[in-house]
VOVODREN-459395 format. One record per residue (C-alpha): x, y, z; residue in three letters; residue number from 1. Coordinates in pm, 1 decimal. Example, Ala and Ser with C-alpha at 12.3 -4.5 7.8 and 13.67 -1.06 7.14 Angstrom:
<node X="1230.0" Y="-450.0" Z="780.0" sero="ala" kedren="1"/>
<node X="1367.0" Y="-106.0" Z="714.0" sero="ser" kedren="2"/>
***
This chain:
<node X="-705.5" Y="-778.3" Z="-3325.7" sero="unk" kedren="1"/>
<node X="-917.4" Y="-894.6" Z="-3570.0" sero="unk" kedren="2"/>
<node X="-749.3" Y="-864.2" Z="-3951.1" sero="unk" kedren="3"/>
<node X="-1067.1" Y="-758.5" Z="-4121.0" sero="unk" kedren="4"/>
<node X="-1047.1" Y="-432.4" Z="-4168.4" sero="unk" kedren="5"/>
<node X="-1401.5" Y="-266.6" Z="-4067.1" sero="unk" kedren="6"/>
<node X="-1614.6" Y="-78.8" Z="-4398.3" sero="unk" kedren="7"/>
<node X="-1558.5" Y="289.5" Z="-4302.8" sero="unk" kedren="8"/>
<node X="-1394.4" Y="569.9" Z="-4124.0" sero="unk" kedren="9"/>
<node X="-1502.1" Y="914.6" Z="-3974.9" sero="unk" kedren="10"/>
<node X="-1301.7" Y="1147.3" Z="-4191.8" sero="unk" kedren="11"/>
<node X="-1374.3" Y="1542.2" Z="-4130.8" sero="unk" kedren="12"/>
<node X="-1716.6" Y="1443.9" Z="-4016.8" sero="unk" kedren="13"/>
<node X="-1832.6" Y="1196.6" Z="-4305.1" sero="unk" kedren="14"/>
<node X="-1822.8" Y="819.6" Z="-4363.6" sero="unk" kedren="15"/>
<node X="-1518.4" Y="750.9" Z="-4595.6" sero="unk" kedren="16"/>
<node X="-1399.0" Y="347.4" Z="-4649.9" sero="unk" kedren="17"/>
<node X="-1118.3" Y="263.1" Z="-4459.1" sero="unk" kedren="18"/>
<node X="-871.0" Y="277.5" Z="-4723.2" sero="unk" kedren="19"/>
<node X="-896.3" Y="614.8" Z="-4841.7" sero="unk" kedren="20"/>
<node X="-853.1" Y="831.8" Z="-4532.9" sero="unk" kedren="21"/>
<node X="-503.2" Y="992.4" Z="-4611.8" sero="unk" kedren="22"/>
<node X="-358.1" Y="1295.4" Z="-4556.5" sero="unk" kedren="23"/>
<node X="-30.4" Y="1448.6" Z="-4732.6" sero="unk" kedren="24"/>
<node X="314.6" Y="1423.8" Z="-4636.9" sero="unk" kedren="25"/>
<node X="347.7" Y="1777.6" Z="-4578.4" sero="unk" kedren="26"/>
<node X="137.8" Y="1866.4" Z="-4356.5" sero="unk" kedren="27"/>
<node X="226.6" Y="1968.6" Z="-4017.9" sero="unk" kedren="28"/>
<node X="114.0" Y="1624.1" Z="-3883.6" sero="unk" kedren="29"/>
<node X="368.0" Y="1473.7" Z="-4083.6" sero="unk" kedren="30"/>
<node X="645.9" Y="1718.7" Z="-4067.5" sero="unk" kedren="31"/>
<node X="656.2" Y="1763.0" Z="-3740.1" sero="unk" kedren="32"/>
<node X="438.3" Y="1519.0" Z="-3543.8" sero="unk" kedren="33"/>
<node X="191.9" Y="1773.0" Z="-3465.6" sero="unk" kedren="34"/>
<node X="-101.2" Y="1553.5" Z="-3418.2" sero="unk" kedren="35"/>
<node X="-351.8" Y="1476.4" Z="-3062.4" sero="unk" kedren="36"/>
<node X="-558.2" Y="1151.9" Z="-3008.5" sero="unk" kedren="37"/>
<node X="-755.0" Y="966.3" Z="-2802.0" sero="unk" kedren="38"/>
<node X="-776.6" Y="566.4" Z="-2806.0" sero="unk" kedren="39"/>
<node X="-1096.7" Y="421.7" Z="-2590.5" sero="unk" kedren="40"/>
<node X="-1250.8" Y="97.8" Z="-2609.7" sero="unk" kedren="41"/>
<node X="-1666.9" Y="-26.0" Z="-2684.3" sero="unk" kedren="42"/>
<node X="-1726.5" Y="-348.3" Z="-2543.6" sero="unk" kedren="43"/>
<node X="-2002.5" Y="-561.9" Z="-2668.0" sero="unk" kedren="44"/>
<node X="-2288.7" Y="-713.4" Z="-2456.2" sero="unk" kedren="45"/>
<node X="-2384.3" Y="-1044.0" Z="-2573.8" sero="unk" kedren="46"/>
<node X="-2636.2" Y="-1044.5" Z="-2335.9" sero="unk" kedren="47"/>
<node X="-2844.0" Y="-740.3" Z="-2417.7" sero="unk" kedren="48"/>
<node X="-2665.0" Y="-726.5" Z="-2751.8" sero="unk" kedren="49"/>
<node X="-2550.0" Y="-379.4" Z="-2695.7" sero="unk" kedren="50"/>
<node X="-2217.6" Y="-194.7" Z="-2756.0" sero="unk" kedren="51"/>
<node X="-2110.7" Y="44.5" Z="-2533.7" sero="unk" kedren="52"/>
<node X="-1838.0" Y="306.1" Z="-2528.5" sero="unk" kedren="53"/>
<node X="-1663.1" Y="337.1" Z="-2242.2" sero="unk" kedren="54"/>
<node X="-1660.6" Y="708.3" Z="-2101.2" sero="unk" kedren="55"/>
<node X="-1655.1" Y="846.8" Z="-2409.9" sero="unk" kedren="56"/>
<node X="-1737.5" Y="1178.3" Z="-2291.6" sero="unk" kedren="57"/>
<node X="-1456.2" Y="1215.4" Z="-2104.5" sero="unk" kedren="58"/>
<node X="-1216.1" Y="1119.5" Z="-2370.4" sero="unk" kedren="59"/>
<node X="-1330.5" Y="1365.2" Z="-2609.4" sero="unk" kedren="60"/>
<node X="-1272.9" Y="1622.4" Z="-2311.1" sero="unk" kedren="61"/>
<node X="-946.7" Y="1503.2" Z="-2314.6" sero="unk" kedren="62"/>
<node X="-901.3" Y="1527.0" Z="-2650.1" sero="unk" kedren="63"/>
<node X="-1001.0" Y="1891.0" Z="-2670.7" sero="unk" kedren="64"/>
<node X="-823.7" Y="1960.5" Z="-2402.9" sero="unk" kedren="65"/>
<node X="-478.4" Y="1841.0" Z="-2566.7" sero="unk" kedren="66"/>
<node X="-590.7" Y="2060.5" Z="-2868.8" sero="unk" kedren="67"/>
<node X="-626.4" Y="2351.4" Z="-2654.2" sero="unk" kedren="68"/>
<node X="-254.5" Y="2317.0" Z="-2499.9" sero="unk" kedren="69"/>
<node X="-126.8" Y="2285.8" Z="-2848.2" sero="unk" kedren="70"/>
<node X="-299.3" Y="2580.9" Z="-3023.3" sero="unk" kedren="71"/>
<node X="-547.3" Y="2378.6" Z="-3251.8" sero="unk" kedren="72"/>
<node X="-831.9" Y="2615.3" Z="-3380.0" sero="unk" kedren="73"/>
<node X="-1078.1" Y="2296.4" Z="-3382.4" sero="unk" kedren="74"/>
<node X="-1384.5" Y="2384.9" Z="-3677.2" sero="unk" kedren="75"/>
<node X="-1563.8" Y="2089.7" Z="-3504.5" sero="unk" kedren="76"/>
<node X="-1761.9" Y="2031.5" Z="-3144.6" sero="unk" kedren="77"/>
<node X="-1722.0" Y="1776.1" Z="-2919.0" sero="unk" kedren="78"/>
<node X="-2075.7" Y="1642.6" Z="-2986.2" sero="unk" kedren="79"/>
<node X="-1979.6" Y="1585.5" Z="-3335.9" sero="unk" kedren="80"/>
<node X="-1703.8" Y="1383.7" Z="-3238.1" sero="unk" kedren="81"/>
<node X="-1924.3" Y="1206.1" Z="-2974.2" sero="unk" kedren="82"/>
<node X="-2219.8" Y="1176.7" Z="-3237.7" sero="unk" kedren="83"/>
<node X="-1969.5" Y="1051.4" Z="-3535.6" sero="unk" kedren="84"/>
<node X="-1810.5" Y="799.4" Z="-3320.0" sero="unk" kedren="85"/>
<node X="-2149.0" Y="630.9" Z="-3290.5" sero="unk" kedren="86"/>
<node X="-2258.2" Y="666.1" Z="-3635.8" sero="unk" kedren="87"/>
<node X="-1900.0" Y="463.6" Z="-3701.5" sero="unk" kedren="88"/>
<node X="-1978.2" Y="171.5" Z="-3483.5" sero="unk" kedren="89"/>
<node X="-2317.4" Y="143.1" Z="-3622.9" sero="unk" kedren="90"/>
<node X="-2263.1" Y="181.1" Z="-4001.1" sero="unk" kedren="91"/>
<node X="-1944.2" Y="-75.4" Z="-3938.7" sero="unk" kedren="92"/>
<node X="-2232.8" Y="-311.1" Z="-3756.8" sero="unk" kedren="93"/>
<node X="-1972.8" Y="-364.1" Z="-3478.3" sero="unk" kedren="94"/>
<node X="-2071.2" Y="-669.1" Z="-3208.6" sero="unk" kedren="95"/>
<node X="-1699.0" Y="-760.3" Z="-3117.3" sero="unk" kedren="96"/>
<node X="-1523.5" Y="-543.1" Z="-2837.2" sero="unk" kedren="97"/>
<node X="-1294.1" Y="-241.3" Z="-3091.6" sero="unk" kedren="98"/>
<node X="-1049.7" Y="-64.5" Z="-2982.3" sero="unk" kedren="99"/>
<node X="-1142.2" Y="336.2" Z="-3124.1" sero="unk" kedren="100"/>
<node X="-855.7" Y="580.3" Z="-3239.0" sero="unk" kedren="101"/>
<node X="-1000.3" Y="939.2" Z="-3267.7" sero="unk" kedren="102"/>
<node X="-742.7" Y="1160.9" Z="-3400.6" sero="unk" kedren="103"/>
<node X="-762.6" Y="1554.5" Z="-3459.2" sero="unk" kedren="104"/>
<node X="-428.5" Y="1698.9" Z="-3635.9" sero="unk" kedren="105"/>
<node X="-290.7" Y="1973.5" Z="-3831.1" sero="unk" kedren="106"/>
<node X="-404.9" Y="1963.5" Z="-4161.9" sero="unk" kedren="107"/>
<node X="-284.7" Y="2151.8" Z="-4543.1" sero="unk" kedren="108"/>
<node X="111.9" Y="2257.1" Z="-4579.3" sero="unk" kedren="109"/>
<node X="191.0" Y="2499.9" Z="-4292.3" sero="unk" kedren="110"/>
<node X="436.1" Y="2486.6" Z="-4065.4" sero="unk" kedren="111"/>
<node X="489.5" Y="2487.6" Z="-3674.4" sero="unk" kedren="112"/>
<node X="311.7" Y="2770.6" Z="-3599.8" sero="unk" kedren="113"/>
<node X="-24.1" Y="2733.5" Z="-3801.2" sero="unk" kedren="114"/>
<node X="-344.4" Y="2640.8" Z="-3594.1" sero="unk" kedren="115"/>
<node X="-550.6" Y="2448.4" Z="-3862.0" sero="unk" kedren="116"/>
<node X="-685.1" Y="2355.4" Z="-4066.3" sero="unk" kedren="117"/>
<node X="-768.0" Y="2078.9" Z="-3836.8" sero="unk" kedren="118"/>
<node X="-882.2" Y="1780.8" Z="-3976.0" sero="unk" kedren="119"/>
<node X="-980.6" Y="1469.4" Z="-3771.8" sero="unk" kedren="120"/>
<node X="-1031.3" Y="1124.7" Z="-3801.5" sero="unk" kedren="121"/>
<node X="-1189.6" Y="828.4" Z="-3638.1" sero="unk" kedren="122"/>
<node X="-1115.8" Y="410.4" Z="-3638.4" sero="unk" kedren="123"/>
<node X="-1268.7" Y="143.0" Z="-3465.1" sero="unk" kedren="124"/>
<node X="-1084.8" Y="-174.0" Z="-3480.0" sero="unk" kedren="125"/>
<node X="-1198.0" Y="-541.5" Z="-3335.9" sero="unk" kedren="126"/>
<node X="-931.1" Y="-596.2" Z="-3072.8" sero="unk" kedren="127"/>
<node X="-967.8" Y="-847.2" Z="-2803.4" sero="unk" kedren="128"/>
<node X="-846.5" Y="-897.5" Z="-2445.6" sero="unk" kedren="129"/>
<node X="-445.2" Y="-889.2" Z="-2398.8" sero="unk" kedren="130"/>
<node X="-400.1" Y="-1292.4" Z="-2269.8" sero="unk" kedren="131"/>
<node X="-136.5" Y="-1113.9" Z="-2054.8" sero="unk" kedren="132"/>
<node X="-434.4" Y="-963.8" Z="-1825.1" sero="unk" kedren="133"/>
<node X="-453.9" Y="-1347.6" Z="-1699.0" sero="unk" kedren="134"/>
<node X="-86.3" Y="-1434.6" Z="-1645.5" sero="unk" kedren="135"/>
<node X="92.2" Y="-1086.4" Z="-1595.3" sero="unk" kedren="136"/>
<node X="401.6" Y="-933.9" Z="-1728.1" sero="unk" kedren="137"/>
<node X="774.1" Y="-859.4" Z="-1718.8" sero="unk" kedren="138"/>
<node X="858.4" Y="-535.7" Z="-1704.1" sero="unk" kedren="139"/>
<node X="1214.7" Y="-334.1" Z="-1665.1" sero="unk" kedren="140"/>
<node X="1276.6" Y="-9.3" Z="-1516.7" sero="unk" kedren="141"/>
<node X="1386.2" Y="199.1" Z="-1853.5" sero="unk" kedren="142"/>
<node X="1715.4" Y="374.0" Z="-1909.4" sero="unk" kedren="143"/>
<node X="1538.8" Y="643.8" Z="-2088.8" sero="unk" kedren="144"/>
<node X="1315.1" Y="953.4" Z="-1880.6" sero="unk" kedren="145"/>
<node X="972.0" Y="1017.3" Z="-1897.9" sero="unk" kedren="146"/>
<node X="922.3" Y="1361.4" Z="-2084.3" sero="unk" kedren="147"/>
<node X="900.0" Y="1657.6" Z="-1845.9" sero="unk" kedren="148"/>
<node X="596.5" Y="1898.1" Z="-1799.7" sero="unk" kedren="149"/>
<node X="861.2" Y="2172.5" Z="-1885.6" sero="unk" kedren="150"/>
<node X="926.8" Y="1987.9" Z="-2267.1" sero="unk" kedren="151"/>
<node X="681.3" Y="1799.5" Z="-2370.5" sero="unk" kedren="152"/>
<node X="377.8" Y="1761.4" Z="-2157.3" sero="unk" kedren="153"/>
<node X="260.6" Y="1408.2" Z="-2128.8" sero="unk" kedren="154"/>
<node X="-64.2" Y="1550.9" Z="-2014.7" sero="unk" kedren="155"/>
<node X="-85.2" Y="1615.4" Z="-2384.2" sero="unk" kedren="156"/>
<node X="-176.9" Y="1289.4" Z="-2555.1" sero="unk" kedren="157"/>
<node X="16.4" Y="1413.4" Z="-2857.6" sero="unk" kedren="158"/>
<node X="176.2" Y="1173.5" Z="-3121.1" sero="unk" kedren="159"/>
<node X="496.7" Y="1315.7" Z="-3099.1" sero="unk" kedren="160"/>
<node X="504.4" Y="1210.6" Z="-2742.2" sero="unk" kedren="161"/>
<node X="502.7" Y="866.5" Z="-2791.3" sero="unk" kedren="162"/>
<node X="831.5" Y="859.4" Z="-2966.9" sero="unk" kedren="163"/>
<node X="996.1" Y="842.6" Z="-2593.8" sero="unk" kedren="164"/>
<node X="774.9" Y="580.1" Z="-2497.0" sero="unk" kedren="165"/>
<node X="851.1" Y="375.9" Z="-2833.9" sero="unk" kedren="166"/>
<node X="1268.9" Y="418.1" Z="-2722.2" sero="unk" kedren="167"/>
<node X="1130.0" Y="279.2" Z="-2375.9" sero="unk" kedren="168"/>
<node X="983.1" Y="-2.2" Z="-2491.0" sero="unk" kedren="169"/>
<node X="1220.7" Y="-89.3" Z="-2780.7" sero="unk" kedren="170"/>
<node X="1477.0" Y="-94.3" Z="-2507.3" sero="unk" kedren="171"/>
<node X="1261.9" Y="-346.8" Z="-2298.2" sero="unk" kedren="172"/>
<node X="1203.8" Y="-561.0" Z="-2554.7" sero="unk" kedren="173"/>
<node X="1512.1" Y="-595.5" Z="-2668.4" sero="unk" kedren="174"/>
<node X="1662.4" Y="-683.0" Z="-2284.7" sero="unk" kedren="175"/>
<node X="1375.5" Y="-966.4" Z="-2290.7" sero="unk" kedren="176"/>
<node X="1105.5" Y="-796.3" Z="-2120.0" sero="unk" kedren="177"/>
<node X="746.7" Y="-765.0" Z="-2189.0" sero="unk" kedren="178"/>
<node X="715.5" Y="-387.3" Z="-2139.1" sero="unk" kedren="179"/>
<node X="961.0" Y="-110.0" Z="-1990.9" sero="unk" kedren="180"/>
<node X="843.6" Y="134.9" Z="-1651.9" sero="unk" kedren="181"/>
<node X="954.2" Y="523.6" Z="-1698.1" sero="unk" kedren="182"/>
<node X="1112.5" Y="716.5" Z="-1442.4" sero="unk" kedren="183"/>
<node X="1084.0" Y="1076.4" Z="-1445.2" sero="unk" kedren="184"/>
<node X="1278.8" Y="1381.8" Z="-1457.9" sero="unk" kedren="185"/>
<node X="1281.3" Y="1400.1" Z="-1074.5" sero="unk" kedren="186"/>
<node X="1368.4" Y="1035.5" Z="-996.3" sero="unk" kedren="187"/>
<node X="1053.6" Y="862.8" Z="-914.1" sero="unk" kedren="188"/>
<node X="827.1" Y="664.8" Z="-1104.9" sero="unk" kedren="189"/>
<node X="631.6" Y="817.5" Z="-1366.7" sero="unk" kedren="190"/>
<node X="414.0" Y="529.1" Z="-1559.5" sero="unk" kedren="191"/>
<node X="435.9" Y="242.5" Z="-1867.9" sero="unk" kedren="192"/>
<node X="496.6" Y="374.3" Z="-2245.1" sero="unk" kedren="193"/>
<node X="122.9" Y="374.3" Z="-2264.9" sero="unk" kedren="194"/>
<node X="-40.2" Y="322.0" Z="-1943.0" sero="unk" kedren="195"/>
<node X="-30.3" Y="377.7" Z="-1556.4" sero="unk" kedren="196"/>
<node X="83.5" Y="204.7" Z="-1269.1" sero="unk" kedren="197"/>
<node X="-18.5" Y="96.9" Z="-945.7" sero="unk" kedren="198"/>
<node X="119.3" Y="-77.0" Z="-660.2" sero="unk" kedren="199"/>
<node X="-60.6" Y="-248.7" Z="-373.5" sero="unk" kedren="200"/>
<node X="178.8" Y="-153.0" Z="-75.9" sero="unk" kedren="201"/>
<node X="137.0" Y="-215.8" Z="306.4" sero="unk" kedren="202"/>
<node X="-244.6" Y="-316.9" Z="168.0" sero="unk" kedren="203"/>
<node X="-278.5" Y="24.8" Z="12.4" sero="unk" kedren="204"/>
<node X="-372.4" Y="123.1" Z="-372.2" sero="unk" kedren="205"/>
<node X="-109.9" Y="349.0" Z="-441.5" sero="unk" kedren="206"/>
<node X="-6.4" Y="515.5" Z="-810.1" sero="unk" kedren="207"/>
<node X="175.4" Y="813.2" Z="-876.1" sero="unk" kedren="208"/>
<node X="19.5" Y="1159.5" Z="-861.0" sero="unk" kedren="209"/>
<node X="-69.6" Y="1328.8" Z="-1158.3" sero="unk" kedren="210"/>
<node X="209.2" Y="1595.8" Z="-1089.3" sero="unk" kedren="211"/>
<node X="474.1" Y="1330.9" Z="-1165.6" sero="unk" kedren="212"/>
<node X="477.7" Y="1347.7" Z="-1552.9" sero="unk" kedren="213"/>
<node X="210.5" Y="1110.7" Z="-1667.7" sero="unk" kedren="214"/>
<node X="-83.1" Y="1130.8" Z="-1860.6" sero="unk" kedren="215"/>
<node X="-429.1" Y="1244.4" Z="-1670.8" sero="unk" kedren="216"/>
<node X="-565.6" Y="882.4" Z="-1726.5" sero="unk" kedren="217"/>
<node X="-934.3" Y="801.5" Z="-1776.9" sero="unk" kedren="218"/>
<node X="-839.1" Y="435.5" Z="-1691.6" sero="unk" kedren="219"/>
<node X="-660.1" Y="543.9" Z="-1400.9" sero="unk" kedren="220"/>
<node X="-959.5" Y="748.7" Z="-1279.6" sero="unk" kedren="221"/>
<node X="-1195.0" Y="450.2" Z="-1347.8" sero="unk" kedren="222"/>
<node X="-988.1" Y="223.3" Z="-1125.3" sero="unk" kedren="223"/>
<node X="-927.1" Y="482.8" Z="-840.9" sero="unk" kedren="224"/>
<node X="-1298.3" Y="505.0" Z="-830.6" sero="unk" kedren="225"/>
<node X="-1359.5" Y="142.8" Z="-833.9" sero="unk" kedren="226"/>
<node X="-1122.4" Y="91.5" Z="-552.4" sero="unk" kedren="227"/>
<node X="-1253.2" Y="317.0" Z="-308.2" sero="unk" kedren="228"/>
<node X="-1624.5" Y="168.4" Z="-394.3" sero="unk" kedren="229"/>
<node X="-1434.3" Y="-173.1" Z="-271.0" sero="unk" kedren="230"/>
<node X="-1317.7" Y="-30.9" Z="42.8" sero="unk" kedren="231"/>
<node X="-958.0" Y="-22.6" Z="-89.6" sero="unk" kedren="232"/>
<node X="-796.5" Y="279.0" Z="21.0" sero="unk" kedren="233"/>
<node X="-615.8" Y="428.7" Z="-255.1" sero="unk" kedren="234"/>
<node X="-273.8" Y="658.9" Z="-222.8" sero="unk" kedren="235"/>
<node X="-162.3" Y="925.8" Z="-497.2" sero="unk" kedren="236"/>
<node X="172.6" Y="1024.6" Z="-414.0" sero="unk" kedren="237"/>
<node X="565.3" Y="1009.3" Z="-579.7" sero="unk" kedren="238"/>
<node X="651.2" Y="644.4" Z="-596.2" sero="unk" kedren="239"/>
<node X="1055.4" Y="547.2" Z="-541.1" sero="unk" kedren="240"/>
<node X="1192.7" Y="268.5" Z="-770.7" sero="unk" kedren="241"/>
<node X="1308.4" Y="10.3" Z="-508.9" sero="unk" kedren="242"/>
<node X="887.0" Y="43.7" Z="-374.6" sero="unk" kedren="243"/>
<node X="808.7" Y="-137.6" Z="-731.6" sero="unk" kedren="244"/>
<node X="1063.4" Y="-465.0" Z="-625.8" sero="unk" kedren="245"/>
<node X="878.7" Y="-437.9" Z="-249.7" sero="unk" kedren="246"/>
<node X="574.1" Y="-414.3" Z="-376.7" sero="unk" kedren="247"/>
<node X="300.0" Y="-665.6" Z="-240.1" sero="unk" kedren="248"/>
<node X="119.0" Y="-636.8" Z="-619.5" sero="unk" kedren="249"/>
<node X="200.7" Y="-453.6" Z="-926.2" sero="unk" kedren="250"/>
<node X="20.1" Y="-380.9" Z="-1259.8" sero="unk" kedren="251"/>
<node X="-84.5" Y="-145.1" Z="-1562.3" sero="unk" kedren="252"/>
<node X="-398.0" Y="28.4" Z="-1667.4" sero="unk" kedren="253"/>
<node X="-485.7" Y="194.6" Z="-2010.9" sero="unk" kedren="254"/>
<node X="-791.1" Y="146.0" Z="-2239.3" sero="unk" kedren="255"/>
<node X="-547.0" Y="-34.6" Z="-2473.9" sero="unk" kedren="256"/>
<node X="-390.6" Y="-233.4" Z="-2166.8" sero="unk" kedren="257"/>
<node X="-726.2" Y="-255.4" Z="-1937.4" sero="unk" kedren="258"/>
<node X="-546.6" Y="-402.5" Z="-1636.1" sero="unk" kedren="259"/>
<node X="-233.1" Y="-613.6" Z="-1654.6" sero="unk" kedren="260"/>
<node X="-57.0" Y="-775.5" Z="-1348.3" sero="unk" kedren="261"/>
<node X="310.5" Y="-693.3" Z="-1362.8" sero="unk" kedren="262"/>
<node X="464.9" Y="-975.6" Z="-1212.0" sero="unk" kedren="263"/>
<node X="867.9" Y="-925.1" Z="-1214.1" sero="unk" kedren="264"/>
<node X="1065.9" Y="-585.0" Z="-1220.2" sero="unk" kedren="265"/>
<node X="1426.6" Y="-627.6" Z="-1332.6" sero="unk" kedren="266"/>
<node X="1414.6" Y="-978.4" Z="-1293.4" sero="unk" kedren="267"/>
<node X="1280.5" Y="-951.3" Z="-935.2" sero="unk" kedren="268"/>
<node X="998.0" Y="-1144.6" Z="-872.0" sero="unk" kedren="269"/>
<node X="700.4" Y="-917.3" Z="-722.4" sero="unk" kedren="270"/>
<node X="487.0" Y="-1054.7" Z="-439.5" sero="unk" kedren="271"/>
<node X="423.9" Y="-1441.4" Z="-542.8" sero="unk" kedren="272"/>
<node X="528.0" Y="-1394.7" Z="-893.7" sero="unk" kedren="273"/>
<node X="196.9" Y="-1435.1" Z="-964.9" sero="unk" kedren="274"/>
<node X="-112.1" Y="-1185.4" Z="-999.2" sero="unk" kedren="275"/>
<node X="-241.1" Y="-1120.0" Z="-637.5" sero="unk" kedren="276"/>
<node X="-589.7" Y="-1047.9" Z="-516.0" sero="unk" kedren="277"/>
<node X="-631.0" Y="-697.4" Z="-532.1" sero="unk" kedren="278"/>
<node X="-536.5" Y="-716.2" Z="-861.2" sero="unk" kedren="279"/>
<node X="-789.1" Y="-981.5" Z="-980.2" sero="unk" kedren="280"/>
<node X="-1064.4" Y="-795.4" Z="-766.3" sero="unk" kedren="281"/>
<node X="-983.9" Y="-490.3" Z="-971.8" sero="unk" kedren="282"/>
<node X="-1018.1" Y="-640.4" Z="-1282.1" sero="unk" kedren="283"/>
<node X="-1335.9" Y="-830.2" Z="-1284.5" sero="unk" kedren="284"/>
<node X="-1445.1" Y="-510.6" Z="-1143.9" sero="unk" kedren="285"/>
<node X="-1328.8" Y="-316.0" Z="-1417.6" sero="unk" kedren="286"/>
<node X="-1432.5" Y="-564.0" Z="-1656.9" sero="unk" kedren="287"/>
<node X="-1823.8" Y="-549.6" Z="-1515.3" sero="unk" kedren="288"/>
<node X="-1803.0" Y="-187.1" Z="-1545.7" sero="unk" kedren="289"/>
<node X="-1697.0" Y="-176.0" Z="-1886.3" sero="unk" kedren="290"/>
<node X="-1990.5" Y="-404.3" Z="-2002.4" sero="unk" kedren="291"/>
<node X="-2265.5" Y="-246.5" Z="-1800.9" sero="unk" kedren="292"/>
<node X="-2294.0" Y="-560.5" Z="-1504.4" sero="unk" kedren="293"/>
<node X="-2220.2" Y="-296.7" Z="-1194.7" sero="unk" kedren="294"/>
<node X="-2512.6" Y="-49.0" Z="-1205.7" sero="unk" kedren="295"/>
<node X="-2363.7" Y="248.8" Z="-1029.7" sero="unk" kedren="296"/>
<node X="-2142.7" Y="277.2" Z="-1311.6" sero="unk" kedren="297"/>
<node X="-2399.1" Y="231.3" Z="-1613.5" sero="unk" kedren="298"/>
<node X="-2317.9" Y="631.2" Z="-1638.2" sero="unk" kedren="299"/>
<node X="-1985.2" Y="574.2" Z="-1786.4" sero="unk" kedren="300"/>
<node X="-2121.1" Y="395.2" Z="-2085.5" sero="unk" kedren="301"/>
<node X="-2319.9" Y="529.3" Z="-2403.7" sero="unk" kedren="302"/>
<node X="-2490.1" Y="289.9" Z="-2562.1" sero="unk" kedren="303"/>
<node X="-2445.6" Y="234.5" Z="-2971.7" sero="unk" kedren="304"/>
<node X="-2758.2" Y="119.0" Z="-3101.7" sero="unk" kedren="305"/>
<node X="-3091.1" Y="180.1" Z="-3006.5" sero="unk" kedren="306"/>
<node X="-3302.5" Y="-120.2" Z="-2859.8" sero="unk" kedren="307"/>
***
């Protein structure tokens, strides 16, 4: 990530400089984590010197989704957030790939029960490639749950949510691992602190389904999709912990993560140890879709500036 801080954010709808978008201490967000977000990248065509956002309309479904589940009286549209988003990237003349944080929260000095004022922001922040999507990670099989449907939804991309996956991977970092895995409440495999996992098992694409406590993932979606236009056959179904040390392949997917090989679980090595074919062939394949180079999938990107 770039450490230049970009010119401006969307706060409430207008262009405010970076530094002063704040909100008070007491506000609900604050007090008790009562806050939703999206994060989604733009990737920058040198070629055609273009940014494009990758499915942003789906993310800002998402996001109004997760405001729906959690009572938030939103005084905004989804176009505005679609239409401000743009107007961000332009007036911040982005041409590097950014990583975008939209966030909608409770606003003023109520307490749990109040449904606004809602105030949102949104960031966009350069942020390269992870060098790990090249050599693959180490990853352990966490001691702590993935949050339940029945307590906190993960299908809610809610702040407060994340504090399990920050124990998770705390934990794995700590142990010497790159990232931790999160079972769920029933025993099988749920997904990463902030991404999804697949495994490539007797030649099959297979990732949990999305009744085993994980987030409905745009990423996910995109990569499902791109399999099946491969001729890969892809698999959602409960996934047991000893299938990730007999997997063939393992990896990650999240607009933060993109696609990362996972190449050791628990210290046992997966497949080669290194990351395998499907796993390359989905990510150049995800990586030409995100940049406009695979032309049945232009619809997933809105361009930023007009040529």
């Amino acid at each position: 990530m770039s450490k230049v801080l970009p010119e401006f954010m969307v706060h409430n709808g207008k262009l405010t400089p970076y530094g002063e978008v704040v909100t008070h201490v007491m506000s609900p967000a604050v007090k008790y984590g009562l806050s939703v977000f999206e994060g989604l990248r733009g990737y920058w065509n040198a070629e055609e010197k273009q940014m494009y956002v990758f499915r942003l309309q789906e993310h800002t479904e998402r996001l109004f989704q997760s405001m729906k589940l959690l009572r938030f009286d939103a005084p905004f549209s989804a176009d505005e957030i679609n239409d401000k988003t743009l107007e961000l990237l332009r007036a911040n003349k982005a041409e590097e790939a950014v990583h975008i944080r939209t966030i909608a929260y409770l606003d003023g000095m109520g307490e749990q029960d109040v449904r606004g004022p809602v105030s949102y922001s949104i960031s966009a922040l350069e942020k390269a490639r992870n060098k790990n999507v090249s050599k693959g990670i180490r990853c352990q099989v966490s001691a702590w749950l993935r949050l339940s449907d029945l307590a906190m939804p993960p299908r809610i991309k809610c702040g407060g949510n994340y504090v399990n996956s920050r124990l998770a991977r705390f934990q794995a970092k700590q142990d010497g691992y790159d990232e931790a895995i999160l079972m769920n409440q029933n025993g099988h495999v749920a997904e990463g602190p902030g991404s999804c996992i697949f495994m490539v098992r007797h030649n099959k694409l297979v990732t949990p389904d999305l009744t085993s406590g994980i987030l409905e993932s745009i990423t996910r979606d995109s990569v499902m999709e791109l399999a099946r236009d491969l001729g890969i056959p892809v698999v959602e179904r409960t996934m047991d912990k000893t299938e990730l040390y007999a997997a063939q392949e393992l990896f990650l997917v999240g607009s933060a993560a993109e696609v990362v090989p996972v190449v050791n679980v628990d210290g046992i090595q997966v497949g080669s140890g290194n990351p395998g074919p499907v796993t390359t062939q989905l990510q150049q394949a995800y990586f030409n879709a995100t940049t406009g180079a695979i032309a049945s999938k232009r619809h997933w990107l809105t361009p930023v500036y007009q040529r």
